[in-house]
N, C-alpha and C positions, 0 to 999 in steps of 0.2 A: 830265533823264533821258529817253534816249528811249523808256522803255516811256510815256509821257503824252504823245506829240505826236502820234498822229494824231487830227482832230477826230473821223473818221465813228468812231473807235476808243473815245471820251470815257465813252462809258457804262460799257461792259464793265473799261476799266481803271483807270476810278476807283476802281469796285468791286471789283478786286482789290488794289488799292491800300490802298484800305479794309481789306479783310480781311485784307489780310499784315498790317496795323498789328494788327488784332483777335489775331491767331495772335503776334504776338509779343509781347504782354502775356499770352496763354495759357502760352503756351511758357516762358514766366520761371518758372511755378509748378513745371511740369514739371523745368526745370532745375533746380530746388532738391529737388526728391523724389529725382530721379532721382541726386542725388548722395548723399545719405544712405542711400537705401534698403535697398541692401544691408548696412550696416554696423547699420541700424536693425533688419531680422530678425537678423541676427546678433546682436544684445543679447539676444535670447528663445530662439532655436535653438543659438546656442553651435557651429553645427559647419556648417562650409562647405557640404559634402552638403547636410544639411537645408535650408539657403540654397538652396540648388541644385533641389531636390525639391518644397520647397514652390511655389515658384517657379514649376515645369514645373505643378503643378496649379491654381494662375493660371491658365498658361495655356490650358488647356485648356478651364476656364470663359470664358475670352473666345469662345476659339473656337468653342465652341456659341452664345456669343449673337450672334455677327453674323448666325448662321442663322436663329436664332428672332426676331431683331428685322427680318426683313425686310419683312413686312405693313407694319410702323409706318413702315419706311424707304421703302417705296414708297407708303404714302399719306401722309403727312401732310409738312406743311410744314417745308421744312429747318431755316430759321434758327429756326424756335419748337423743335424737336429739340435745334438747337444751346445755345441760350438754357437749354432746363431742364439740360439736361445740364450745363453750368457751375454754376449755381445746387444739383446736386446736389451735384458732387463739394466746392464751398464746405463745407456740410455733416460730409461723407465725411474730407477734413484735418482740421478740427476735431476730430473727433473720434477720430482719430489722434493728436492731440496732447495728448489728457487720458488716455488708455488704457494703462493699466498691465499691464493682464489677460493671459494670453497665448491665455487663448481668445475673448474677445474677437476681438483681431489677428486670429485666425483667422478668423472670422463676419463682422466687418468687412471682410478684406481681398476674399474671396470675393466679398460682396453688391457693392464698389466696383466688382469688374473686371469682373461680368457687366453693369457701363453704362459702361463704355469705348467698346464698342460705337457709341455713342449719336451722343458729341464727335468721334469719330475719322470715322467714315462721315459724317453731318452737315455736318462740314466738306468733308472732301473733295467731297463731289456740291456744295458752294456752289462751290466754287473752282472746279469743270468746266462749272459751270450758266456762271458770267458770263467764260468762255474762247472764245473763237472756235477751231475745227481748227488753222486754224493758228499761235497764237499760243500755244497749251497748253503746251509744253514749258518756253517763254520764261515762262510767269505761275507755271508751277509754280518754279522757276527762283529768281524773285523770292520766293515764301511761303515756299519753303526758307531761302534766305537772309534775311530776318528773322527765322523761327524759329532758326535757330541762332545770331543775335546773341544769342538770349536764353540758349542754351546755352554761349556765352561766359564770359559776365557772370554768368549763372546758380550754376554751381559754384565761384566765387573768392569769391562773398555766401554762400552756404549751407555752405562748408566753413568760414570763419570764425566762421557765428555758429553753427555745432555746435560746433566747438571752445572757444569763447568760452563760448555759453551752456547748449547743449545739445540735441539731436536735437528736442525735442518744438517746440521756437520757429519750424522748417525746415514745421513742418508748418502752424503759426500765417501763416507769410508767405505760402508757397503759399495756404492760402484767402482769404488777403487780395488776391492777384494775380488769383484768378481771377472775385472778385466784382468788381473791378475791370475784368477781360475781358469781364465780363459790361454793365458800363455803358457800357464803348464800344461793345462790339458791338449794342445795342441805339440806340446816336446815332446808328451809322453809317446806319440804316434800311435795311439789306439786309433782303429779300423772297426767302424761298427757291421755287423752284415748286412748287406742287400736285403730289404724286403719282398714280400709277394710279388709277384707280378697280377695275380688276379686278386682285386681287392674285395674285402666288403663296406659295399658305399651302401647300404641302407643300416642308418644308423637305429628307426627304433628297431629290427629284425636284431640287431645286433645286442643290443639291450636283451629283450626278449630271449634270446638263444643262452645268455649267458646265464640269467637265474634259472634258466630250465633245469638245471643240474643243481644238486642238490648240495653236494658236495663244493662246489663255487658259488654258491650261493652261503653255505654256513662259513667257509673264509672271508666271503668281504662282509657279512655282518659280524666279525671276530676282527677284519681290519680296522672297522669304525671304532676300536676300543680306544685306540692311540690316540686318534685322532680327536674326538669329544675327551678327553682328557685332559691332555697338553692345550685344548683351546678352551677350557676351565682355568688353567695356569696362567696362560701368555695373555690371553685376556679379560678374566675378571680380577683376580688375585693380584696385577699390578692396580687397579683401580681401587683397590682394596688396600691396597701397602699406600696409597696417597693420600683416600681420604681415614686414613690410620694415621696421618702426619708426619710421613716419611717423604724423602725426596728420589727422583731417580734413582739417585748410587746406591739407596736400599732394594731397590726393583732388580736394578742389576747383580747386591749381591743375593739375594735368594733366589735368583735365577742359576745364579752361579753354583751355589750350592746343591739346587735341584736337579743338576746335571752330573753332580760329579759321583751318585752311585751309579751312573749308564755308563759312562769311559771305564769304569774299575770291574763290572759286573757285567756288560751284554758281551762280551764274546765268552766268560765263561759259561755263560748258560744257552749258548747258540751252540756252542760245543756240546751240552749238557741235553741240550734238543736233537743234537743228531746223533748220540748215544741212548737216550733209552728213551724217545717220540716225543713227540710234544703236544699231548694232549694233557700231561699232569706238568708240564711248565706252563700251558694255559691257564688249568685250575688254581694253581698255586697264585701267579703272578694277578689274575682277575679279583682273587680273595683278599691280598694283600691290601691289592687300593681300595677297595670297595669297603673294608672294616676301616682302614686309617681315614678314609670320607667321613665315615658314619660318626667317627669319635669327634673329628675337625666339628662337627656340630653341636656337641656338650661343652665345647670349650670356651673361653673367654679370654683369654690372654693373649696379646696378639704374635708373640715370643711362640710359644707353647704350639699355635695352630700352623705355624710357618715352617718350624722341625719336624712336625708329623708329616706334612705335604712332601716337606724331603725325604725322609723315610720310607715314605707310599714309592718315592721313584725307585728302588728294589723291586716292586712288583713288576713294573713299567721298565725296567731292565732285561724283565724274562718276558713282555711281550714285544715289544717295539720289533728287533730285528729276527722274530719267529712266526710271526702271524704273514708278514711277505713269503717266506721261505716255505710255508707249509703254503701258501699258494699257490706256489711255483711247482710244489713236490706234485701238486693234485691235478695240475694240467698235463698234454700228452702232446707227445712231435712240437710243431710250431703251433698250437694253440696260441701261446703265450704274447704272441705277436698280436694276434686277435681283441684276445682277451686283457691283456694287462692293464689297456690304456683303461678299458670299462672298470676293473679293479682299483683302480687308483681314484674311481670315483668314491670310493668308501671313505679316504681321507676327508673329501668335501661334505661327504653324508653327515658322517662324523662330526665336521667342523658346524654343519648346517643345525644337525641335532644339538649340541652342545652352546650354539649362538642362541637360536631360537627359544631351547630349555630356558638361559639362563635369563636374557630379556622379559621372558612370558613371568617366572619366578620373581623377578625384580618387582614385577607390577604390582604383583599383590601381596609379597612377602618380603620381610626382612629378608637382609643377604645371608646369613648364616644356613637359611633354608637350602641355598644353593648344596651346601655339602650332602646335603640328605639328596636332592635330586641327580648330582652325578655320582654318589656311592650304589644310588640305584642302579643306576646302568649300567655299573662293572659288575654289580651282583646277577645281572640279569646274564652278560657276556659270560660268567661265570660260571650259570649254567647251561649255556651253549654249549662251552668249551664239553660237554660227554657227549655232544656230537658228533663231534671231530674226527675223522680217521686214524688208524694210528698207523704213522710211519716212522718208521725208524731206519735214518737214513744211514746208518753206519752198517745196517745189514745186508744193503745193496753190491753189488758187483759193481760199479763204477760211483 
């Protein structure tokens, strides 16, 4: 493989080497949550909406904590970040998976998502710390594509043994994976760096500072693509595969399928971004999903609409692990320390627009309408994407 042959190159990408193996025993847990989840609140809410609603106030508690956890994230050491943070959420499934109560669920689910924050940021600054300028696009590339091996594999295991055994066992694996992510990533001996010593403790200032700029300001409204996407997928489209009269193991195999052009396709087109920019891998990838939404809405068949949704993920192959990379390209020195954690609010933006959309749509429309509302969105990030700077990272000296 050529990402391990240059020698001066040995350090930095053994270590991402490392970590994508770290993030794809993570990612296995994630794949099996993320496929139950929504049918799992839907056993206590009873009604899509409230799926939808509760959902959006998720995530709005993430979204405050990427701001308030910035002090932690700019001083203290990543991978020891990263490390409790698995060892939390171990915990957090657990106890998911004995929890009957419905307020409980509630109190739990809250307390879990305000340290998301933690694993997600954590990771990202490791993966940008041991990346060179110019090789960033390409590593992130490579951690996407093992991550979504596991989103493969993930929902074909988790939707049999829910249907097999039952939702609370999905929650049992999941903290098994991740204590498990926890003892490689601790073999591996990644060393995250030392943060600031002088922090920024005013969180809205920090807010504020960050859209001031223009240019970080059009990346994290280009990050919110993924995110309102994928929580189009994972959570209305399994509720849809059910009351279509299907059981889990059909949830989990179209999940399965939905993943498998990202493992085959995102590191060559990360490679493809750091050869010649990536503001027409933006266009391209925006257009793809946005036309395959649009058509998902003339259709009738439930066959026919579930292969196009998989086809859309090609587009969704050339953005996922290129809209972080051109963020990273756009920030300067230790920004990124700063800034990152604020960026990864876009995920929750995203997740929040995407919740909220599809809820408010439910209300007063057939579901089908859904396609027309989130084919909008990519068409609108679509024309963002001539905003964008163009870099091209393969012309850099480092």
């Amino acid at each position: 493989m050529g990402i391990l042959a240059k020698k001066h190159q040995e350090h930095h990408l053994s270590g991402i080497a490392k970590l994508s193996i770290v993030g794809m025993v993570v990612s296995l847990s994630a794949a099996f949550i993320n496929t139950i989840w929504a049918v799992y609140l839907y056993s206590f809410f009873h009604s899509e909406v409230y799926v939808g609603l509760f959902s959006a106030i998720l995530t709005v508690v993430a979204f405050a904590s990427y701001f308030l956890y910035i002090p932690l994230i700019e001083k203290s050491d990543k991978s020891k970040i990263y490390s409790f943070s698995l060892l939390l959420f171990v915990i957090f499934y657990f106890l998911f998976a004995i929890n009957t109560n419905f307020y409980f669920l509630i109190i739990l689910a809250i307390i879990m998502t305000s340290f998301v924050t933690l694993r997600i940021t954590s990771y990202g600054l490791l993966v940008r710390d041991l990346s060179s300028q110019k090789e960033l696009a390409r590593n992130e590339g490579l951690v996407y594509t093992l991550a979504n091996l596991s989103f493969v594999v993930g929902p074909l295991v988790a939707g049999y043994i829910a249907a097999r055994f039952g939702i609370h066992w999905i929650f049992v694996l999941s903290s098994a994976f991740l204590l498990a992510g926890f003892f490689v990533f601790k073999s591996t001996k990644i060393s995250g760096k030392q943060g600031k010593k002088r922090l920024d403790k005013k969180v809205f200032k920090n807010f504020i500072d960050f859209f001031k700029n223009r240019e970080r300001a059009v990346g994290y409204m280009l990050g919110t693509g993924s995110s309102i996407w994928w929580m189009f997928i994972y959570l209305f489209i399994p509720l849809y595969i059910i009351r279509s009269g299907f059981d889990e193991f059909a949830i989990g195999i179209f999940l399965f399928a939905i993943a498998f052009p990202l493992i085959i396709l995102e590191l060559p087109f990360s490679k493809l971004a750091g050869k010649k920019g990536f503001r027409k891998i933006f266009l391209i990838g925006h257009l793809i999903v946005a036309i395959a939404s649009a058509i998902c809405f003339f259709l009738t068949g439930t066959y026919s609409l579930l292969i196009l949704l998989v086809l859309a993920s090609i587009g969704m192959a050339m953005l996922e692990p290129t809209t972080e990379a051109y963020f990273f390209d756009i920030l300067k020195g230790k920004e990124r320390y700063r800034f990152y954690g604020p960026y990864n609010t876009a995920l929750d933006t995203g997740n929040l627009i995407g919740k909220l959309a599809g809820a408010i749509t439910l209300i007063f429309l057939p579901f089908k309408f859904l396609f027309l509302v989130f084919g909008a969105f990519m068409f609108l990030l679509f024309l963002l994407s001539f905003k964008t700077k163009k870099i091209v990272e393969s012309r850099r000296k480092r």
